[in-house]
N, C-alpha and C positions, 0 to 999 in steps of 0.2 A: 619320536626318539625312544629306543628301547631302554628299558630300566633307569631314565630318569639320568640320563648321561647328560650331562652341563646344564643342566636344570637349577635354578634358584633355589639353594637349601635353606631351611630357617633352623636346623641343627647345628651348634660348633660343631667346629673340626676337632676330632683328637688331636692332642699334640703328637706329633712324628710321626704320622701315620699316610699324610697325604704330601707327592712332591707333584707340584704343578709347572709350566713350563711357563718360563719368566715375559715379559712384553719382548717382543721382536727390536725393539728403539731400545733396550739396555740390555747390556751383560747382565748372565745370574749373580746376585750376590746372596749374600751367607744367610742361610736361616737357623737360629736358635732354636734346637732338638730340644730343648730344656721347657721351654717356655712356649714354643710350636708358634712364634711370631718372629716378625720377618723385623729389619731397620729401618726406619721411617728417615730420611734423609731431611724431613723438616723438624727433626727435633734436639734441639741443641746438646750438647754433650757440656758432661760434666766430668769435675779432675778432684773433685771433692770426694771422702772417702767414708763422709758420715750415713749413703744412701747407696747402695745397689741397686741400679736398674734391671727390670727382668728381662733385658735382653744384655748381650754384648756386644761392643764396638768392632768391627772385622780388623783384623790384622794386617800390618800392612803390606804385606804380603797377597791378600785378596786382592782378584783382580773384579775391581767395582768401577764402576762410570760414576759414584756419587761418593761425596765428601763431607763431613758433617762438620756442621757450623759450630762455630766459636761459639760460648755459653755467654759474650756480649754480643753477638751478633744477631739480628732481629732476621728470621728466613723467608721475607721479604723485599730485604737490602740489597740494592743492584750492585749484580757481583762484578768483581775486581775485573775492570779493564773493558766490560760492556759498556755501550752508549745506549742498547735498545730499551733494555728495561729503564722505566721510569718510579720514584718513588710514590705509591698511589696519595694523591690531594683529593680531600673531599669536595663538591665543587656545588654550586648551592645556584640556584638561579639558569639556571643551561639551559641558552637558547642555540636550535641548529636549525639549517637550512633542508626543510622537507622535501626542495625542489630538486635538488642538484644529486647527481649521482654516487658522488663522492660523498660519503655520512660519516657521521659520528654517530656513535652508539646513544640512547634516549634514553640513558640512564646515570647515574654516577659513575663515579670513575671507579668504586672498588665492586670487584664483583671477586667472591667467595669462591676457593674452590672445596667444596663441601665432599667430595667426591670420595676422602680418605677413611678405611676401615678400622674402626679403631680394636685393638685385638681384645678378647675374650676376657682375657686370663691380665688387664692390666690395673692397675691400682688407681685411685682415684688422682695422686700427684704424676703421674705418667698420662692419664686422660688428658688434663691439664695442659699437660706440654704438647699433646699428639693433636691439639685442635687447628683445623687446619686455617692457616694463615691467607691474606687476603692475594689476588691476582691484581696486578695493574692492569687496567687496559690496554695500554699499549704491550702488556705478555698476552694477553686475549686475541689481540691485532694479529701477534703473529702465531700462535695458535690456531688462527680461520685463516691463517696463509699457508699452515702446513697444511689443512684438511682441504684447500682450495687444492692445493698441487697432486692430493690427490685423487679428484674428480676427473674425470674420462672426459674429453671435449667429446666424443660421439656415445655420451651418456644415451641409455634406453629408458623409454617408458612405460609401464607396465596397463593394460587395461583396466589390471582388477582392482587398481590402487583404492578407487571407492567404495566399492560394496567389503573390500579387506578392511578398509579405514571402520566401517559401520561395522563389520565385526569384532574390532579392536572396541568401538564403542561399546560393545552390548557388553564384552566380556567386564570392561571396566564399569557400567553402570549396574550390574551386579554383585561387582566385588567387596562385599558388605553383608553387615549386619543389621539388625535392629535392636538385637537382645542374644543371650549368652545361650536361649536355646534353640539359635539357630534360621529364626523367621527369618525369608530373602524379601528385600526390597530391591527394586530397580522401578525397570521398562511394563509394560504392561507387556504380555505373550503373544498381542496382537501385531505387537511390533518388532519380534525377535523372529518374525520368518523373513528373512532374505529372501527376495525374489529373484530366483532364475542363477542366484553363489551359493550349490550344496558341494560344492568339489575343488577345492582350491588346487590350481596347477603341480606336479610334480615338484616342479623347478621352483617353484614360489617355493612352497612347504619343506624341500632342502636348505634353501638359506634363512631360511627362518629358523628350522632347527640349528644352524649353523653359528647364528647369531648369540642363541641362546645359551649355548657352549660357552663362545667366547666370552660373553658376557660374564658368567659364573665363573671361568678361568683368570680373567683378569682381575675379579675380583678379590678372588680367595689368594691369586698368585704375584697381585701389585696394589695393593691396599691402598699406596701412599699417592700414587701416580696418577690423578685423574686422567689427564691429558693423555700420556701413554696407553691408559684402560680405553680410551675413545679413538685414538688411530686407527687401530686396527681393524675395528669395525667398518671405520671409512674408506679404508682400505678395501676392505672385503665387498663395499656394497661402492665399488668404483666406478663401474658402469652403469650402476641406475640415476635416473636424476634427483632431485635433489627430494622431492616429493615421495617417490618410492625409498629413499632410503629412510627417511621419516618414518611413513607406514610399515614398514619391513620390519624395525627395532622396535616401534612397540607393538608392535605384533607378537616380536620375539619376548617382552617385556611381558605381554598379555600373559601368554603363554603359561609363566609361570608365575604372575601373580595370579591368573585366575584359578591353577591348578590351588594354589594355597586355601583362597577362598572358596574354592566347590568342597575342598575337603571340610574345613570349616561349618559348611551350610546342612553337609548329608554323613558326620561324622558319627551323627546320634542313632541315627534309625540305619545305615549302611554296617555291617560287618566287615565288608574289606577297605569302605573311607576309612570306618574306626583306626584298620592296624593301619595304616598308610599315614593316619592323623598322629599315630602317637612317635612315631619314626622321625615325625615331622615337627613333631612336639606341639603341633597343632591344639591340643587342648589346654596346656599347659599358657601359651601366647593369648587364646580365647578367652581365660581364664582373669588373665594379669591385666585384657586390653581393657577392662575395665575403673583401673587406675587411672591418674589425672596423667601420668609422665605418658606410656603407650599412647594414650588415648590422644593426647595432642599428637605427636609422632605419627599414630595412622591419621588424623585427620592433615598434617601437613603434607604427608604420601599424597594424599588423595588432592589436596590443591596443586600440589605439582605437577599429578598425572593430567588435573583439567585443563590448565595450562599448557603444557605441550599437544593436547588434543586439540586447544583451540587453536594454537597456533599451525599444527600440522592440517587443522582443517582449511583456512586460508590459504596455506601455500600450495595444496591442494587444487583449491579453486580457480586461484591464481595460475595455475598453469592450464586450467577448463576454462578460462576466459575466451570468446571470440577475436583472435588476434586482428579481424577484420575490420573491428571499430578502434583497434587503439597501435600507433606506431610504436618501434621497438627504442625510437628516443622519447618518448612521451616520458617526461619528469616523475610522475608517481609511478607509470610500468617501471624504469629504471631503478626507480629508487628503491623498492621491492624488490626488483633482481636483485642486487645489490646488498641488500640484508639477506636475504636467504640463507648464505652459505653462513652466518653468525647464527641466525634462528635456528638451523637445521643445528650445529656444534654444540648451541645453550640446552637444544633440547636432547638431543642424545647424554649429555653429560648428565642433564637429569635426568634420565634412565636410569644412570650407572650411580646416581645419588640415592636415588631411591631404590637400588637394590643392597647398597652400602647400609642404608639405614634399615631396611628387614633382616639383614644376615645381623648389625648390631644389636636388632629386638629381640632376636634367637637367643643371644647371650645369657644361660640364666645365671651370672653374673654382674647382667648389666643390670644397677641399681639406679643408675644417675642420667637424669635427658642434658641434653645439651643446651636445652632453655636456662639451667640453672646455671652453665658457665659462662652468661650473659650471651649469647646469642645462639641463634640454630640455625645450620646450616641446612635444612631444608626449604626455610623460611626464606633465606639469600637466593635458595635458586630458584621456589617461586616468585619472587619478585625481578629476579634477573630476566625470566621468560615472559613475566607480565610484562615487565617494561618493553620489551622488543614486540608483545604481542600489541598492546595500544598501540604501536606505531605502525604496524604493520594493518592495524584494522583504519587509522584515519586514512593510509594511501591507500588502502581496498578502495574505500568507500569514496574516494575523489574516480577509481576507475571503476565503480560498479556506476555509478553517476551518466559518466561520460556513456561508456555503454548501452547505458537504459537511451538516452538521450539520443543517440547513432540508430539503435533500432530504433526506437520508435520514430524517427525520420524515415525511418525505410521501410518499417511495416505502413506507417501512413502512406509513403508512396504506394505502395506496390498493393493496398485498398484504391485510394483513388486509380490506378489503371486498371484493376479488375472492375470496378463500378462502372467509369466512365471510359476506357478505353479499350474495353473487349465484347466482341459480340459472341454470346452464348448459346447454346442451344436448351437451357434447363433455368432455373433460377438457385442450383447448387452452389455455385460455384462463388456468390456475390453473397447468401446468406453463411456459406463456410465461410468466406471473409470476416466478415462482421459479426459471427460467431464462431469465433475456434475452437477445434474438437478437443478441448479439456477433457471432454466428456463424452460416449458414445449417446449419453440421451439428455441432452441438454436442455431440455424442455420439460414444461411440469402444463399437461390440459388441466387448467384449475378447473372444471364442473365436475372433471373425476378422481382428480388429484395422482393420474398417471402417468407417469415419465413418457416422454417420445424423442424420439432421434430428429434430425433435419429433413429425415426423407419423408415427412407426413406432408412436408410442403413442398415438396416437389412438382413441380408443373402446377400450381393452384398461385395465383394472384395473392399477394403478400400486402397486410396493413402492417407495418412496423409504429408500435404506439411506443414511442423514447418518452421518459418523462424522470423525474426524478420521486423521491417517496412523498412528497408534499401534497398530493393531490386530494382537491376535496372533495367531499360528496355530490355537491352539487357537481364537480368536473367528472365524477365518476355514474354518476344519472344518467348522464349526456352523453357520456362516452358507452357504454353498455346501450342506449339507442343507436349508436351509431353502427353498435356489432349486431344488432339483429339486424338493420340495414345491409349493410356490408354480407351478410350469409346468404340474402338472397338472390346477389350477384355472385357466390360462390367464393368470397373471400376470407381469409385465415387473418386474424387478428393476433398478432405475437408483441408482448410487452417486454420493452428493453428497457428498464431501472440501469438509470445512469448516476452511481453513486463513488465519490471520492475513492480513489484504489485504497488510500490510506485504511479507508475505513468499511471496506466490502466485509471484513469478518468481525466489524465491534459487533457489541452484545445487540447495544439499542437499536443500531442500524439493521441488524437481523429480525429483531421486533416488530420493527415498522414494516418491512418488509415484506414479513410472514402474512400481517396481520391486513396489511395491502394485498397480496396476491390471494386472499382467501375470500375474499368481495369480488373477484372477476370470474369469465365465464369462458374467458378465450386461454392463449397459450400465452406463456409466461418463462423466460426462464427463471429455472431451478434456484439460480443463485444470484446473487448481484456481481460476485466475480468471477461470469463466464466473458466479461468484454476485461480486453484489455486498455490502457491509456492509447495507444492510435486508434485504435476503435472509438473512446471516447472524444477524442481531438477532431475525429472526423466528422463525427455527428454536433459536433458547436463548428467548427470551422464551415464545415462543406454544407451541412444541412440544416448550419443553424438554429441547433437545439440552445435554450438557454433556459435554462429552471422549468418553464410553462411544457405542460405536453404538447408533440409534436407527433403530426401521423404520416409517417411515408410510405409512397404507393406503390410498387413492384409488381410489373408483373408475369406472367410465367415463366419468360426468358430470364429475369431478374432486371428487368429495365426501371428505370427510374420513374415513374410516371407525374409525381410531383413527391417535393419534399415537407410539404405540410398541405396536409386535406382534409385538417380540421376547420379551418375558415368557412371552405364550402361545406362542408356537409352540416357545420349550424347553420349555415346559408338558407342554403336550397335542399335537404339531406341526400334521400336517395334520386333525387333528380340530377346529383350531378354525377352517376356515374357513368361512366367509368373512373370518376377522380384524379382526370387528367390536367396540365394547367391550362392545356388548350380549350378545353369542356370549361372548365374556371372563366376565359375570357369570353367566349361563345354565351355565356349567360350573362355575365358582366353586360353586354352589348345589350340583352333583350331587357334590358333591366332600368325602371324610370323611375321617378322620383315622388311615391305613391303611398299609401299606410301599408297597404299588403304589406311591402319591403321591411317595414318595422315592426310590424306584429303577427309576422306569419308563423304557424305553429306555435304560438304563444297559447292562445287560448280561443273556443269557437265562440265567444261570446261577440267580440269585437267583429270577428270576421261575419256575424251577420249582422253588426250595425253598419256594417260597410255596403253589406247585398243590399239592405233596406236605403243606402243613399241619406243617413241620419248625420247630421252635424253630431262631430266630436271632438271630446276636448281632452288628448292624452298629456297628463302634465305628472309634475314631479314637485321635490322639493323636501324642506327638513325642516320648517318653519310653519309650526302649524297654526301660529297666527294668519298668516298669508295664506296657506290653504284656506282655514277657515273664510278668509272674506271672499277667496277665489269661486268656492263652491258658493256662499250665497250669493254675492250676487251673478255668475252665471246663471242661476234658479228664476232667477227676478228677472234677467233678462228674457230668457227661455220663456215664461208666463208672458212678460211684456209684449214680446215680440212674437206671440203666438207661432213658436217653434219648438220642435222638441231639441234639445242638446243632453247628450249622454256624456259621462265623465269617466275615465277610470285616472286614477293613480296608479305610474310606473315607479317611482321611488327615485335612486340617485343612482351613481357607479361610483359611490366610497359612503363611508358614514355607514354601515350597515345596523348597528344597533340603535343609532338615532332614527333612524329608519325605520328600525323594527317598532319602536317607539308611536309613530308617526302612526302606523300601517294599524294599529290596535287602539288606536284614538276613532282613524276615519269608520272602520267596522264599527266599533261601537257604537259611535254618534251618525253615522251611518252618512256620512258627509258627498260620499260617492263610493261608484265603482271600486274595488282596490283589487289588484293583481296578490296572491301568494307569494311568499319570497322567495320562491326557486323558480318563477317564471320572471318576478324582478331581473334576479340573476341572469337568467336565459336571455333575456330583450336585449340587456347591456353588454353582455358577453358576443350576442350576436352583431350587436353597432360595431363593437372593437374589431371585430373577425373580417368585419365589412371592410372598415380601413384596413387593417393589417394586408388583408388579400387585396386591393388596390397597388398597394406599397410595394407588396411584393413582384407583383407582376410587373411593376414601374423598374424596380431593380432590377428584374432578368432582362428586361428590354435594352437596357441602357450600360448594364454590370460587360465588361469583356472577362470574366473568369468563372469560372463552370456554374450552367444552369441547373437549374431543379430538374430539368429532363436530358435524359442521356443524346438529345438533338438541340443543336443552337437553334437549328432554323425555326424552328416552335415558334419562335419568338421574335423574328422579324415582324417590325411593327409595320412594314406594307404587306404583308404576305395577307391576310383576311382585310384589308381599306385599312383606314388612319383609328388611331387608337389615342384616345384624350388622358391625357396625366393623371393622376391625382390632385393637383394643381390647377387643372383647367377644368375640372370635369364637374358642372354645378350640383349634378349630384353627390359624389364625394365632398363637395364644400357644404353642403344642408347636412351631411352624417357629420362631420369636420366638427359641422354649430352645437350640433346635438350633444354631442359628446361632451363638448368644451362647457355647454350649458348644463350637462348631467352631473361635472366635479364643482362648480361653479354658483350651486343655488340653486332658488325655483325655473321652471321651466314650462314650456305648454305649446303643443303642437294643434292645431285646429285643423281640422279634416272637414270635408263633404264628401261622404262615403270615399272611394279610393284617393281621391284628389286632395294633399298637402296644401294648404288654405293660407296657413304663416308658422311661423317657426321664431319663436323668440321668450325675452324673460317674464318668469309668472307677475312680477311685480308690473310690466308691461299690462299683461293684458288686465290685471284688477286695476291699473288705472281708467284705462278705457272701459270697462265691462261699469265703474263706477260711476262713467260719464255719458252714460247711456242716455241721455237725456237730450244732450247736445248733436248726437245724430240718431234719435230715432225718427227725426222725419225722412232721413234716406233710405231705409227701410223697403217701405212700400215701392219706388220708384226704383231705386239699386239694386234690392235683395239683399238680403241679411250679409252673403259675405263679404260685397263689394262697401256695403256702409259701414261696415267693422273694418274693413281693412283699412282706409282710408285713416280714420286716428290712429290707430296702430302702429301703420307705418311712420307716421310722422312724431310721435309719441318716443317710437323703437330709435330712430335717428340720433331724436334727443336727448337719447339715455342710454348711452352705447357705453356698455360697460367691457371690460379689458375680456379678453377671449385667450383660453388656455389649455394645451392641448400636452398630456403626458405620456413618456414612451420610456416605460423602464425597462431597464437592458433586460430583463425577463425573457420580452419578447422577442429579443433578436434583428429587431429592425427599427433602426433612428435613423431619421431622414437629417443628410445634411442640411435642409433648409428647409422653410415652408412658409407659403405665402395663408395671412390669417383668410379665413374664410368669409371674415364679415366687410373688412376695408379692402381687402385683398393685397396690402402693404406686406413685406419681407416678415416676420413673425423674428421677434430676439430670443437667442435660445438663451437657457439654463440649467444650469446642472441643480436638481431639486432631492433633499434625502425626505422622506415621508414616512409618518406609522402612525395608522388610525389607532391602533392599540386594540386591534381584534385578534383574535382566532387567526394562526396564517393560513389554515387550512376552508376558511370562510373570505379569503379576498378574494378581490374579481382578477381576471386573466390578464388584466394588463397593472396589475396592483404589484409595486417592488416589495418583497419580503427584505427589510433589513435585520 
C-alpha cells in the first residue's frame, strides 16, 4: 500500500479535515466540524440546559436511519414493536448439549460490544455516557445471521492459508517490547524462516491491502457501529471460506500493528523509522506505555490478539482434517460447523476492537482507561473468544481422538498386509513400514555414533531387538553375545525402544534412553519417536512384545523368520542359525533330558565333571541352614561311600539379594562349588527361555491367526512326524519341576555325568543323605545311584509339596491351562501381584515389574 492509505493511524485526526465515506448499511449522517466527532446513537440525549455537549443533535430535517434515545431510556431496551431483541438475563449454571447441532452459545448471555471509538477531543462525563452498552444474545444470533447470508455457498480455499497464518504469527509474536530502549523479544530467528512462503500471491496481497483500508475507514468513519464496521469485511471476503477470511483480516490487522511495533523496535538507531515514529507519535505512546492504564490496555490487546489466533488456528485445522475418518453428521464435526460462523464474527469484531482501542491510546487526551469505568471492553471480548474458543477446543479434541483412533486402525492394517501379505523382492519395503521416514536417516550406529538411512539394511538379514528402557545389564551382557554371534552370519542388529507416545520427548525418558543406546554396539534408532502407535500395537499384538526384549528375525526379502529368537539363542546360540522357528523345533527334537541341557555355556568347569562321568549335586536354595547340613552330609556320604560327589550352587530365580547373601556365606566357608551371579542369572534365564519357546511353538501349531513366520505350513504338526505338547513332553514337565522348585525353596538335581539321576526338594534329599545308614548296604550290590534312589523316591512321594509355575504378562505368553508337572492333575490358576523389592533393572526375564 503506497503512502500508508488505510493503514492503522495512532495520530488523531484533525478536526475538519478528514471526510470518510459512511458504512454501506446506513445513510451519512451529520458530523460536527466544531468538535471533528460524529453522533453516537447509543447515547442518550439530554433537554437539560445546565451542560452543553460537544457535539449537536442533527436536525430534523437530516436525513439519518438513527434516533436517539430518551434520557429514561437504557440503549439496550427492546425497541418499540420488536419481538427479536431480548432483554440480556445474566444466567449462572448453563448447561448445553455439546452433541446436537443446533448450539447455544458457551457463554453468558451478555456479550459486550466494545467496538465503539470514543472521540478525542470528549470530556470525561461524555466518556461516561459513550460506554458501549451490552448486546443480547439473541441481537448476536441475528448478527451471525446477517454475516451467514453473506457467505458464498461455493466459497474458495486458499492454499497458503497456513504458512499466511505462521506469518500472522511471527508478526504478532514480535509485536513487543521488553524495555523503552527498544530490546525485541519474540521467536528465536531459527524459526522466522518460512519454508518454501517468500512471495505471497498477488491476489492474496490485494485483499489484504484491501481489508486494511476498510478497516481504518470504518473506523475513523463509524465509531459507534461495531456490527456495521464488520459487514462489510464480510462482505468483501464472501467467497472465501470461513478459515481464509479469518487469516486474511488478521493478516490485514498484522499488517499494521506490526508496522507500529517495527517502528517502535528500530526508531532509535533507524533515521527514517525515527521521522516515520514521530508522525506516528510512536515515541510519545512508548513513552506513556510505561504507565499502569497503557500498560494494561496493550497487555489486554495482546490477549485478545491470542485469542483469536488460537481460535483461528483450530478452525484452520478443522477444515485440514481427514474427512475420511469422520462423517459430515458426526455430532462434534457438526457442532464445530455450526460455531464457526459465530467464532469467525467474535473474532473479526475483535480485530475492529482492537483497532478501536490503538486509535483511543493515540489520543493525547486520553487520560482515563476504561478499567476505571468499572469495566473493559477488551477484557469482554477476550473472554467472549475464550469462551467460544474452550468450546471449540473440547469438540476438536473428541474429533482429533476419533481420527487418531481411524488411522491407526488403518495404518495397523495396511502394516499387517505389507508384513504378512506381500511378497517382496528387498526387505525395504516392511522396515519402511515399521519405521516411517520421519527422517532421511533414522538410525544412529552406536560404536560410531553415525546417523544412517534404511538403506544400510538393504538386502542383509535383519535382527529387530523391540524392548522397552528397562533393560538390565545382565539382559544387556547376553544380548551384546548374541550380536557378535549374529555378525558372523552377516546379520544387522537394530534396536527398536518401544516407549509410551505420551512420553517419547519427556526429559527422563530421553535420559534413559541416551544413556541405553550408549552401552550398544549395533544400530539403534535416533529417537524413541520414530515408531508410531500402529507400529507399537503391532509389535504387542502381532509379535507379542510385552516389557521383556524381543528379537525378530527378517530376512533379505524382509520375511518374518521368527518373532522372538531370543529363547533359542540363550538356548543353543549360534547353532541355531539361521533363527528360524523351524530350526527352533528341529533341535527341540534332538534335544533329551540330560545336564548339558542345564548347564550348557554356563561355565567349563561342570561341563568337565560331566566328561569325567563324576556324580553331581546341582542344587539351590536361600536357607542356609539346609544348605549347610546339605553339603555336610553329602561330604560324609562321598567319604562313606568311597565316591567322589562334586557340588555347585545355582541359587533361585527371585530372592536375588538373599541370594547374594547366601552365595558370600558358601565362598567363604567354602561349603561348595558356587556359580557367579550372572551365570545364576544365565542358567534361570535360560530354564525360562526353554519353556517360553516350547509355549510358543505349542501356540503357533494350534493358534488359527497369524504365525511368527510369514508360512502357516511351518507349522503343521504332521509336516516333520508327531510333535509332543508342552503338556506331554516329560521333558518340558522335569524344566516345568525345576522352575516351580527354583521360586519355591531349596532344590537339588543329582547327575551321573550327562545323565538326570532325580530332580526334587533339597530338604528331600538332606533327609535321605542323613539316613545313610539305612541303605548303605545297597551300595555295593545296586551302585550308588540305584540305592539313593530308592529312599528318595519314596521319601519325595511323602512329602510332595504344592508346585507353582509364574507367567507375568511381561512375557507375553499365559497358557490357558496346564497340567502340574509332578501329579499331572489340571494346575488352578491365579492372578498373583508380586515385588521382591529389588533393583527392576536386576529381576529375571520372567519377573513382573509392578
Amino acid at each position: 500500500m503506497s503512502g500508508g492509505v488505510g493503514r492503522i493511524s495512532l495520530a488523531p485526526i484533525e478536526p475538519g479535515t478528514t471526510t470518510l465515506q459512511p458504512p454501506l448499511s446506513q445513510p451519512t449522517s451529520q458530523t460536527n466540524l466544531t468538535t471533528g466527532t460524529r453522533p453516537n446513537p447509543l447515547i442518550p440525549s439530554t433537554n437539560n440546559n445546565t451542560t452543553t455537549p460537544s457535539w449537536t443533535k442533527p436536525s430534523a430535517t437530516t436525513n439519518s436511519s438513527w434516533t436517539t434515545p430518551s434520557a429514561t431510556t437504557p440503549a439496550w431496551t427492546t425497541p418499540s414493536g420488536s419481538s427479536n431483541i431480548v432483554v440480556p438475563q445474566t444466567q449462572t449454571n448453563q448447561s448445553w448439549n455439546t452433541n446436537h447441532p443446533q448450539l447455544t452459545l458457551p457463554t453468558s448471555t451478555n456479550f459486550i460490544d466494545p467496538s465503539t471509538t470514543v472521540p478525542w477531543q470528549t470530556s470525561l462525563p461524555q466518556k461516561l455516557a459513550m460506554v458501549p452498552r451490552p448486546i443480547a444474545m439473541s441481537d448476536e444470533n441475528i448478527m451471525v445471521k446477517d454475516v451467514e447470508e453473506t457467505h458464498s455457498h461455493d466459497a474458495i480455499s486458499i492454499h497458503e492459508v497456513r504458512p499466511l497464518l505462521e506469518i500472522v504469527e511471527d508478526i504478532f509474536s514480535f509485536s513487543h517490547l521488553t524495555n523503552q530502549q527498544g530490546t525485541l523479544t519474540g521467536k528465536s530467528e531459527v524459526e522466522k524462516n518460512r519454508r518454501g512462503f517468500n512471495n505471497i500471491p498477488d491476489e492474496l496481497s490485494h485483499t489484504i491491502e484491501r481489508i486494511s483500508c476498510e478497516i481504518a475507514q470504518i473506523q475513523y468513519g463509524r465509531g459507534g457501529d461495531g456490527h456495521g464496521a464488520a459487514l462489510p469485511l464480510f462482505k468483501m471476503l464472501a467467497m472465501y471460506r470461513w478459515d481464509a477470511k479469518l487469516v486474511l483480516t488478521l493478516a490485514a490487522f498484522a499488517l499494521s500493528y506490526g508496522e507500529f511495533w517495527l517502528l517502535a523496535q528500530t526508531y532509535l538507531s533507524n533515521p527514517l523509522a525515527k521521522s516515520m515514529a514521530i508522525l506516528k507519535k510512536v515515541p510519545i505512546l512508548i513513552e506513556q506505555s510505561s504507565g499502569p492504564g497503557p500498560k494494561q490496555r496493550y497487555d489486554a490487546i495482546s490477549r485478545v490478539i491470542k485469542a483469536m489466533l488460537d481460535v483461528t488456528r483450530l478452525i484452520v485445522e478443522f477444515y485440514d482434517l481427514p474427512t475420511m475418518y469422520i462423517s459430515s453428521d458426526q455430532p462434534s464435526r457438526a457442532a464445530v460447523m455450526a460455531m464457526i460462523p459465530t467464532a469467525a464474527y467474535r473474532c473479526i469484531r475483535g480485530v475492529i476492537t482492537c483497532v478501536a482501542q490503538i486509535i483511543h491510546l493515540s489520543s493525547s487526551q486520553d487520560s482515563y482507561g476504561y478499567s476505571s469505568m468499572g469495566w473493559d471492553p477488551l477484557h469482554n471480548v477476550a473472554h467472549s473468544i475464550e469462551s467460544i474458543l474452550s468450546y471449540l477446543q473440547k469438540e476438536m479434541d473428541v474429533l482429533r481422538r476419533i481420527i487418531a483412533e481411524k488411522w491407526e486402525d488403518k495404518t495397523f492394517e495396511a502394516i499387517l498386509h505389507i508384513v504378512y501379505g506381500m511378497v517382496h523382492v528387498d526387505n525395504m519395503k516392511v522396515l519402511s513400514a515399521l519405521i516411517p521416514a520421519k527422517d532421511p536417516e533414522p538410525l544412529l550406529e552406536c560404536a560410531t555414533k553415525r546417523p544412517a538411512s534404511l538403506e544400510y539394511l538393504k538386502h542383509k538379514n535383519v535382527l529387530l531387538l523391540i524392548s522397552d528402557l528397562d533393560m538390565s545389564v545382565d539382559e544387556l551382557s547376553v544380548l551384546e553375545q548374541i550380536y557378535h554371534d549374529s555378525k558372523q552370519h552377516a546379520y544387522e542388529v537394530v534396536w527398536i525402544p518401544v516407549v509410551d507416545p505420551s512420553l517419547q520427548n519427556n526429559e527422563t525418558t530421553l535420559r534413559k534412553f541416551n544413556t541405553l543406546q550408549s552401552t550398544m554396539l549395533w544400530y539403534s534408532l535416533r529417537h524413541p519417536s520414530m515408531i508410531d502407535r500402529p507400529v507399537i500395537r503391532f509389535l504387542k499384538e502381532i509379535w507379542g512384545f510385552h516389557v521383556k526384549p524381543t528379537m525378530v528375525v527378517l530376512d533379505t526379502q524382509g520375511k518374518v523368520l521368527s518373532t522372538n529368537a531370543i529363547p533359542m539363542m540363550l538356548i543353543w546360540g549360534s547353532i541355531a542359525f539361521p533363527f528360524t522357528s523351524q530350526k527352533e523345533k528341529e533341535l527341540w527334537r534332538g534335544e533329551t533330558w540330560k545336564l548339558e541341557l542345564l548347564v550348557d555355556g554356563i561355565e567349563p568347569t561342570v561341563l568337565e565333571w560331566i566328561r569325567d562321568k563324576k556324580y553331581i549335586f546341582l542344587y539351590g536354595g536361600e536357607d542356609i541352614k539346609w544348605i549347610r547340613d546339605f553339603t555336610t552330609e553329602a561330604k560324609k556320604v562321598s567319604a562313606a561311600a568311597g565316591i567322589k560327589i562334586e557340588m555347585v550352587y545355582a541359587g533361585n530365580n527371585h530372592g536375588r539379594e538373599k541370594m547374594r547373601n547366601v552365595m558370600n556365606i558358601i565362598n567363604r566357608d567354602k561349603l561348595s562349588h558356587c556359580w557367579t551371579e550372572a551365570m545364576v542369572w544365565f542358567f534361570w534365564t535360560r530354564l525360562e527361555s526353554m519353556l517360553l519357546s516350547r509355549l510358543q511353538i505349542d501356540k503357533e501349531i494350534s493358534s488359527s491367526v497369524v504365525p511368527r513366520t510369514s508360512n502357516a505350513a511351518d507349522f503343521n504338526p504332521g509336516m516333520h512326524g508327531e510333535w509332543a505338547s508342552a503338556d506331554d513332553d516329560s521333558m518340558v514337565q522335569e524344566i516345568k519341576k525345576l522352575i516351580s522348585f527354583g521360586r519355591g525353596g531349596g532344590w537339588a538335581v543329582f547327575a551321573q555325568g550327562s545323565q538326570v539321576l532325580s530332580l526334587t526338594h533339597l530338604t528331600t534329599v538332606v533327609h535321605v543323605l542323613q539316613r545313610f545308614k539305612e541303605w548303605e548296604m545297597d551300595v555295593p550290590t545296586k551302585g550308588f545311584p540305584t540305592a539313593f534312589w530308592g529312599p528318595l523316591k519314596e521319601h519325595h512321594d511323602d512329602q510332595r509339596l504344592c508346585t507353582s509355575l509364574h507367567f507375568p504378562c511381561s512375557v507375553g505368553i499365559v497358557p490357558e491351562g496346564m497340567k502340574c508337572p509332578d501329579c499331572r492333575r489340571l494346575m488352578e490358576k491365579y492372578i498373583t501381584f508380586l515385588c521382591c523389592h529389588e533393583d527392576p533393572t536386576s529381576v529375571s526375564l520372567m519377573d513382573q515389574k509392578i
